[in-house]
C-alpha positions, 0 to 999 in steps of 0.5 A: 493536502487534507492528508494527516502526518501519519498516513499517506494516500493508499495509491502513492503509497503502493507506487513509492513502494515501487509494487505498481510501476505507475501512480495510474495503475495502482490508483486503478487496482485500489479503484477496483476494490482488489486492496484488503486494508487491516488496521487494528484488527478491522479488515476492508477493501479499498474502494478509492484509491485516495484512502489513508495508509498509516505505519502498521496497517497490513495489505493484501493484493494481487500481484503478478499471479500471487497474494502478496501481504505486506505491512507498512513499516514506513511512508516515504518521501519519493519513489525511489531506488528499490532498496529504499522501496523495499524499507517501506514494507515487511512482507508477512507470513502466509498462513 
């Protein structure tokens, strides 16, 4: 894989997350350009869903109905039980 050690693809990435319930689906939102991606202080959306995620970045999407606005914490290695999922990210404060 062309992946650096320290990023991950932004679709796996949402799926190990367990915020999408299938790679697919979250490769589509990326697709779509409904992902906003900081990274040290520069803000864009994804428009593939193969762009890199690396520990720091924040994430702004829709979900459900709502904004949700997490920042990478960690990448992981699988999918796996929602407690693990949940250590990947910390959500952020609305403003």
């Amino acid at each position: 894989m062309s992946e650096g050690v320290g990023s991950c693809r932004a679709d796996v990435w949402l799926w190990r997350a367990r915020f999408f319930k299938t790679r697919t689906l979250a490769a589509k939102v990326c697709e779509e350009g409904r992902v906003r991606l900081t990274r040290a202080g520069a803000e864009s959306r994804l428009d593939k869903s193969a762009r890199p995620v690396k520990v720091g970045d924040e994430l702004v999407f829709a979900l459900g109905g709502r904004l949700t606005a997490v920042r990478v914490e960690a990448l992981g290695e699988r999918r796996g039980p929602p407690a693990e999922a949940r250590s990947l990210y910390s959500p952020l404060e609305k403003s």
